[in-house]
N, C-alpha and C positions, 0 to 999 in steps of 0.2 A: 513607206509611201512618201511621196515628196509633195512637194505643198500642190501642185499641177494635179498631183494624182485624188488627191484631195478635193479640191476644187470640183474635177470630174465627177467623183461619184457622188458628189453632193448634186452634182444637177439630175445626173441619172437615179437616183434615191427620192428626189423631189418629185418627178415624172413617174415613179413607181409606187411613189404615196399619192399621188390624181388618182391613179387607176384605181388600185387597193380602197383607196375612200371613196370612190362609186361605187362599186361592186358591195364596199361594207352597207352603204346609204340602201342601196337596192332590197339587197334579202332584208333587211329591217320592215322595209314596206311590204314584203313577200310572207314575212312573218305574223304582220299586224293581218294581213289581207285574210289567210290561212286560218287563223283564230274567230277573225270575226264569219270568215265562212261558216267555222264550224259551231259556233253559238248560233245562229241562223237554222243551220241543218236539225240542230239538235230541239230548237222550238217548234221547226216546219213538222221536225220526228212526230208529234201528236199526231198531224194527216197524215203525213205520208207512210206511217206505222216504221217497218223494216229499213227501208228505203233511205230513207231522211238520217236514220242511225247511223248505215251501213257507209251513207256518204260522209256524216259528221266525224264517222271513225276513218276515215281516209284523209282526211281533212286535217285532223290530230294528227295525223302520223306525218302529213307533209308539214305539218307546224313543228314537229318534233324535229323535222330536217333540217327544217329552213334556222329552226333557234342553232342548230350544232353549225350549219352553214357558217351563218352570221359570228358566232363565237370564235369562230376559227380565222375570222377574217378580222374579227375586232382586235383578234391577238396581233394578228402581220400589221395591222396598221400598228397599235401600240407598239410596235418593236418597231416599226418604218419610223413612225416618228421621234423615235427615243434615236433614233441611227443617224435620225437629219441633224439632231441636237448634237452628237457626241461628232459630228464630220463639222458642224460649225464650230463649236467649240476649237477644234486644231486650227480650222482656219484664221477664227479670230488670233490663236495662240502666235500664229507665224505674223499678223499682224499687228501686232503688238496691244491688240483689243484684250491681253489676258488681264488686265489691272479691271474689267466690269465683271470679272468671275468672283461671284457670289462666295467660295472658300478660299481662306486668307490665313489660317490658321491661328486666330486671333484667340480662341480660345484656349490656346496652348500657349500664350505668350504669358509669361511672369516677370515682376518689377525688378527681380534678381536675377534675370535671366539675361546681362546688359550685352551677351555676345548678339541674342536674335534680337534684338532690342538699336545697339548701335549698328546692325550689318543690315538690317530688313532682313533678315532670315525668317518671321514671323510677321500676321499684321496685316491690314493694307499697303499695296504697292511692293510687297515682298517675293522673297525666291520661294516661297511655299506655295503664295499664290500660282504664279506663273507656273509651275508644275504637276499642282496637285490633280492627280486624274480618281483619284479614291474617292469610292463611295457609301465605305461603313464607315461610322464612328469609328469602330476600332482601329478600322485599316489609315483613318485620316490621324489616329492618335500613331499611330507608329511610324508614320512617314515624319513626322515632327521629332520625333525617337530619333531618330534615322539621323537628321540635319543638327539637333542641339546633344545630343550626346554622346560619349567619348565610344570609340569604337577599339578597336584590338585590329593590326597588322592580320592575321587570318579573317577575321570577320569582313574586314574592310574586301579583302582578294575573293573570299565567297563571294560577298554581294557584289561586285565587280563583274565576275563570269557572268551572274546569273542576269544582270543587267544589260550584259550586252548578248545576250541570247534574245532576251525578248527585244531587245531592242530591233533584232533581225525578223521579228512576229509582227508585223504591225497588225495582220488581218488582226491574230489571239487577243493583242491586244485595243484593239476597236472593237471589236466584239463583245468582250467583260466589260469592256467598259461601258456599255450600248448596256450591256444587263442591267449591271449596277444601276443604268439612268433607268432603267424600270423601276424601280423599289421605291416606294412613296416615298419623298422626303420625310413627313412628320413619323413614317412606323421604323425606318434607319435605326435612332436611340432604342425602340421598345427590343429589340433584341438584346443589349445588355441588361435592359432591367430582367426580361424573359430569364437571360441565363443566371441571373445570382438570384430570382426568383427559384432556379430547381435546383440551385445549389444549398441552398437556405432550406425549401422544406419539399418533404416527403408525402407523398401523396400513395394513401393506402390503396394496396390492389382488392378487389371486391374478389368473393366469394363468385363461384359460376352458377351456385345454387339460385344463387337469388332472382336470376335469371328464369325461374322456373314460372315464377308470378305470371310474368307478359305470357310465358307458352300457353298457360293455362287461360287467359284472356283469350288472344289469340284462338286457342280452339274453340271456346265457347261463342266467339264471335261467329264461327262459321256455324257452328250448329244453328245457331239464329237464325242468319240468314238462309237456310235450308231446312228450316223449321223444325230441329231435332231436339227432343230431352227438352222441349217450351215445355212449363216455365223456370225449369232449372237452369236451362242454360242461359236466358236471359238475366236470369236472378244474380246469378256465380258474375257473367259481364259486369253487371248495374257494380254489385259490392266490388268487383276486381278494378274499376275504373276510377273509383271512390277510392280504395286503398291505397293505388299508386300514386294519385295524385298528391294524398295526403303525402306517403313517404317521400315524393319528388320535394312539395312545398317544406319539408321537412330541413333539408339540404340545401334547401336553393340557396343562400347568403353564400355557402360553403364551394358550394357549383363556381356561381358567379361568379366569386373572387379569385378562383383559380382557373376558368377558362378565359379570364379578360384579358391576360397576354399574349396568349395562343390565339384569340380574335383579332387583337389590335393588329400581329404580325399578316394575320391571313393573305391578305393582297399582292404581299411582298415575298413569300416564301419559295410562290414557283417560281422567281426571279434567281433568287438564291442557289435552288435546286439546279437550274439551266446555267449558272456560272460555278457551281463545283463541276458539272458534267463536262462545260469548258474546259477548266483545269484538266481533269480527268482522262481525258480522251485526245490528251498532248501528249507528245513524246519529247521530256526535256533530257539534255543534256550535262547542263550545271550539276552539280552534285545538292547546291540549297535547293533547286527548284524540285528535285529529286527526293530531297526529303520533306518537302512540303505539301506536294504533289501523293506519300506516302500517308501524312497523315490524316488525307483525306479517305486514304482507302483501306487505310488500316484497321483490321480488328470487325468493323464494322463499316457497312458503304454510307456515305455521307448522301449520296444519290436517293438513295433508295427511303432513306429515314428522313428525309426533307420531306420528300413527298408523298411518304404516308402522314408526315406532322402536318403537310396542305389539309390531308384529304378529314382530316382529326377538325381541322382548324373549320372548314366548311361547315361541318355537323355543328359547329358550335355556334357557326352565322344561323345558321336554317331554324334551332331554339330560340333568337330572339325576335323571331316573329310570335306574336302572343298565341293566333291558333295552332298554328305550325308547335308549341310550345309545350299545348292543352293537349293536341289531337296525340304526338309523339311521346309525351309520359303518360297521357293516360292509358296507351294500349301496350307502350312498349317499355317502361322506367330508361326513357334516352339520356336524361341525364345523368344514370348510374352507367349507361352501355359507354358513354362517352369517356366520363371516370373511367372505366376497367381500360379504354381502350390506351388513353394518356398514361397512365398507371406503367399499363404493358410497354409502352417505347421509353418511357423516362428509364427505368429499369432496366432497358437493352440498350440505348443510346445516351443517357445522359450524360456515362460519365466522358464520349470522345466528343459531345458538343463545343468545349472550351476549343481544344485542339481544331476543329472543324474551322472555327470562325478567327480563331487566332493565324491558320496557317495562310486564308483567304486574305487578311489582313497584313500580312507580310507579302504576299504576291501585289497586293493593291498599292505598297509601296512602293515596289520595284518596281512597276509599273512605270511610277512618276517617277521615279528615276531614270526612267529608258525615255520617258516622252520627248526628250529636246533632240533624241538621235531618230524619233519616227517621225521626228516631227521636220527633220532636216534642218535643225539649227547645226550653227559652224562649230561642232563639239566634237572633243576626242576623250578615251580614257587616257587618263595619267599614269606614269610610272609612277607607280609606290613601293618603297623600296624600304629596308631592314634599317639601313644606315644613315646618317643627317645630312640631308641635302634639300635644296629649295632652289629649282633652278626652268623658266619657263618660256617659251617663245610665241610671241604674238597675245598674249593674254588681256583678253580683253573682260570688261563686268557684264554682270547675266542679264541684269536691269534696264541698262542702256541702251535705245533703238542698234539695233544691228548697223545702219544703215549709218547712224554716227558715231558711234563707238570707237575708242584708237585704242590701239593693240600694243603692246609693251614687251619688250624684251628684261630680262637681269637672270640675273644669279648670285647668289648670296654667300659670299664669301669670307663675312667674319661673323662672329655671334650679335651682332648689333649692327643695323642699315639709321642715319641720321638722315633724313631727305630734308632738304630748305627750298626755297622756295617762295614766287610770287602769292600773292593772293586769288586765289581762285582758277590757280596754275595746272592741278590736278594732284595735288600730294593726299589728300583725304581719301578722295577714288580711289587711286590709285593702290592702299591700303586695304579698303575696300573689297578691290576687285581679286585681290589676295587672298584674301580671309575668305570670302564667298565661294572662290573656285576650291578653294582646299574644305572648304564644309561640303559642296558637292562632293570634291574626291573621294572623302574620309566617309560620306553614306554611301559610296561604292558610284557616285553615277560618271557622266559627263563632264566635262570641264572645259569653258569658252577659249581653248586656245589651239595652236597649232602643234606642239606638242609640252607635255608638263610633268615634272619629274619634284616627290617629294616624299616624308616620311611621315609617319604619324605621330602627334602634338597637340598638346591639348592646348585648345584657342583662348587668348584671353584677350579685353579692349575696354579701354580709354577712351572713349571717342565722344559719343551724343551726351555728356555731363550732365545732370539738371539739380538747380537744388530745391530741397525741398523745407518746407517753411513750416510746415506741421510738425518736423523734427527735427528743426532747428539747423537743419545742413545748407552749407553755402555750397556753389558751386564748387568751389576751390578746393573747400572740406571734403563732397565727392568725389573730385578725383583722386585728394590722399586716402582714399579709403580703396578704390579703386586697385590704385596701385601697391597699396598693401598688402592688398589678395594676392596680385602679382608674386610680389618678395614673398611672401606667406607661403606661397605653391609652389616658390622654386627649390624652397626646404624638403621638397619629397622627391628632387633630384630625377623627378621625370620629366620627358622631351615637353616644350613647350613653345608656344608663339605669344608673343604681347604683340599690341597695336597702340601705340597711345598717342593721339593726334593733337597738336598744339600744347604739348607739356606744362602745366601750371599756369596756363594762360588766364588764369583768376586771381594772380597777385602781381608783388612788385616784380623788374627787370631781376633785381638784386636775388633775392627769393628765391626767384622761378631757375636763376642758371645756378645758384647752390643746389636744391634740390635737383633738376632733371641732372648735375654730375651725380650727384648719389645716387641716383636711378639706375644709369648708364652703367657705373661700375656697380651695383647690386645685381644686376641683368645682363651682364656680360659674361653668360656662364657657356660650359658645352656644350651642355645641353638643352639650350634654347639658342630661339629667334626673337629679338625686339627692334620693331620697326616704328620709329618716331618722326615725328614730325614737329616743325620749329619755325619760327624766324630768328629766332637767337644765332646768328652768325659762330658767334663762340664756341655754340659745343661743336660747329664742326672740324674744329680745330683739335679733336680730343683722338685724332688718329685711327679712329673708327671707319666702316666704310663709311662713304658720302655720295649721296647724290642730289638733283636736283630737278628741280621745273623753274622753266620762263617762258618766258612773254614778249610778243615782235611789236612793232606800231608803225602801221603804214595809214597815212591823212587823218592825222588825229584820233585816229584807231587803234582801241590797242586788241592784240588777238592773241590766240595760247595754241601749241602745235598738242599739247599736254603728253608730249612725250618725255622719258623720264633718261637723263645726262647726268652722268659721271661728275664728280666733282660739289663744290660748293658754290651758291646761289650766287652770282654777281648783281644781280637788279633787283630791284623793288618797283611797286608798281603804285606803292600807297598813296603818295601824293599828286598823281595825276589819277588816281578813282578822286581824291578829294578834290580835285578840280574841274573833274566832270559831273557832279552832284552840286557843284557851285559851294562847297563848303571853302574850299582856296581862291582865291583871287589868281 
């Protein structure tokens, strides 16, 4: 869909939730109307004998209509409105409104973690933000998978296919994602606990015998009421009503604690149910979406075991009504029929539930990785390729309004890029905008350029330094630690990228250009990429490639094209900012 198409069916979805939300308002009052009719009928019954019944039971039954009416309609609105939410959502997305989306992936961010840390790959104002369209835990934990962790040349080319497949889905993917915004926020986590709940314990199947208790209630009840074997059968009732109750109260701690997950979930399950059937009832092509799409239907239907776990889940809502509670164990032990029934599916379905919500969680990633192609941002797939190469056209950062963004051309053609450069020329971004596009590449999505060509490298960065005072670390001390990991990891002679912006920029001139040459030659290997950044004029003189940014000044103005030139920095800009802040005369 493109952002027009968008737009559209948000106004026509907004004019079909007016209609929908009259029609719901209406039988609601047609419902209340119906009921109170028939409490009427049913007290007028004393006059009217037959009459007043026969109408009170007509009455109920159009109340019976009008509730299914109403329910059916409360559903289309809940899905109308959840579809206004998930069509605003892309809009804000294309507007650059996605920095007020409440997931930011903050809870996946770690103080060790300094790639999503210096790149905003995690966080507020981040590339997680901006893309995230998942709506389990699970599936929000693996899209973070996806961007912070190292990937394998096949895994990257699967998820690649299967990303640009759906990316050609926009309805499949509006639509899951419309589900997903069905599912209560706070019951999302109770499904994890659910699962390592029936993985942890075993919950015994009952005996069918036991069942015999309620039959024999049950029939004694009817004798009663047809006045047969009084006062036996009254009797056998009285003590059978008495008996199960006790046995119910007996269990109940035991009950309780083990339907309270299967409660919490209730609300959210046919949401769940209606987006495996999504998956389900696709025809992919990808060979991942193919085996994920399998492990939904494998062995057992995911479909089908959802929504008997609904129907499981209801009975358990309907017991915590206190009479509803009294009335159903005393004649029937419900919370044993309940048990056997939980018992019965955990036993036939538990052990593919892992798989079930694990595969929906890898789809929910892909997902957000096709968003920026449904979304019609200016993105393409990259060439990733077996052999070392880094080489990209028009590449622009994910972060930055579209509409200002400058796009950059290179390619990389020694083991080490020195850029120099003004102040606030674009040498950080531009690093930046590097790193970002190749952490989308590398989780198989998109990438902001015209076309981009690379191989797979495990990311490393130098950049947002902080020190920390509770453990004694200077800035300075941070970064040699930083770059240590660096040297540290080129020891295992796998492909790698460094980033490290303003090199030792925490001590002296003297220092900082001993060290960053140690650097330079400890990192100057085949197999890596290290991209620095400097004002030290000097290292660019170390034969390395070189490039740079500058800065123009038209009527006491100064302005940056922040495009990135061949060669070594001629300008400075330092002492005319110091004269524009009045610190220079």
């Amino acid at each position: 869909m493109s952002f027009i198409d968008f737009e559209k069916e948000y106004m026509n979805t907004k004019k079909e939730s007016q209609y929908i939300h009259r029609y719901c308002n209406m039988f609601a009052v047609l419902r209340l109307v119906f009921f109170c009719v028939m409490i009427v009928l049913l007290l007028l019954g004393y006059y009217w004998q037959n009459i007043g019944y026969v109408l009170a039971g007509i009455f109920f039954i159009g109340f019976i209509v009008m509730v299914i009416i109403h329910n059916r309609y409360k559903k289309q609105d809940l899905y109308i409105q959840s579809l206004l939410k998930t069509y605003k959502r892309h809009i804000d997305r294309k507007e650059g409104k996605w920095k007020e989306f409440e997931e930011n992936g903050e809870a996946f961010l770690s103080d060790q973690d300094y790639k999503s840390l210096d790149l905003d790959v995690l966080g507020q104002n981040s590339l997680y933000q901006m893309i995230c369209v998942a709506f389990t835990q699970q599936g929000k934990k693996q899209l973070a998978d996806y961007l912070i962790q190292d990937s394998s040349y096949d895994q990257m080319m699967e998820r690649q296919k299967a990303v640009k497949e759906l990316a050609d889905m926009p309805e499949f993917v509006v639509r899951l994602e419309t589900l997903g915004s069905m599912i209560p926020e706070q019951k999302k986590n109770g499904i994890e606990k659910w699962m390592a709940y029936i993985q942890n314990q075993s919950i015994p199947t009952l005996l069918r015998f036991l069942f015999i208790i309620p039959l024999i209630i049950c029939c004694s009840l009817i004798c009663v009421c047809f006045g047969w074997g009084t006062p036996y059968s009254q009797a056998i009732l009285e003590v059978g009503v008495v008996l199960q109750l006790c046995i119910t109260f007996l269990k109940y701690r035991y009950h309780q604690e083990m339907f309270e997950p299967i409660a919490y979930l209730s609300t959210g399950l046919e949401s769940y149910a209606q987006s495996y059937a999504q998956i389900v009832n696709n025809s992919f092509s990808s060979s991942y979406l193919k085996s994920l799409q399998s492990n939904i239907t494998h062995q057992e239907d995911a479909i089908k075991a959802i929504l008997q776990l609904s129907r499981i889940s209801q009975k358990v809502i309907y017991r915590q009504n206190i009479f509803a509670f009294l009335f159903l164990n005393g004649l029937g032990l419900f919370d044993y029929y309940i048990q056997y029934q939980y018992a019965k599916w955990l036993k036939q379905y538990s052990h593919a539930v892992p798989k079930w919500f694990e595969s929906l969680a890898h789809i929910e990633a892909l997902m957000s990785l096709a968003i920026l192609k449904v979304d019609q941002f200016d993105v393409v797939l990259p060439d990733i390729q077996k052999q070392k190469t880094l080489s990209f056209h028009d590449l622009r950062h994910p972060l930055i309004d579209p509409y200002h963004v400058v796009g950059n051309d290179f390619e990389m053609q020694e083991s080490l890029c020195v850029i120099t450069g003004s102040n606030m020329s674009g040498k950080t971004t531009f690093m930046r905008t590097i790193a970002l596009n190749l952490i989308l590449a590398y989780a198989g999505g998109f990438v902001f350029a015209k076309n981009m060509s690379c191989f797979p490298m495990h990311i490393m960065t130098s950049m947002r330094v902080k020190d920390n005072v509770e453990e004694g670390i200077s800035t300075f001390y941070g970064e040699l630690l930083r770059i240590k990991e660096m040297i540290e990891y080129s020891h295992k002679k796998q492909p790698m990228i460094c980033f490290i912006d303003e090199i030792f920029k925490g001590t002296n001139s003297l220092d900082r250009i001993a060290g960053a040459k140690a650097t330079i030659e400890k990192l100057s290997l085949p197999y890596a990429y290290t991209f620095l950044t400097t004002h030290d004029l000097e290292l660019g003189q170390l034969k390395k490639q070189n490039y740079h940014f500058d800065e123009y000044y038209e009527d006491e103005h100064i302005y940056f094209d922040y495009k990135i030139k061949k060669g070594i920095s001629k300008s400075s800009n330092g002492q005319f900012l110091l004269k524009q802040v009045g610190i220079l005369d």
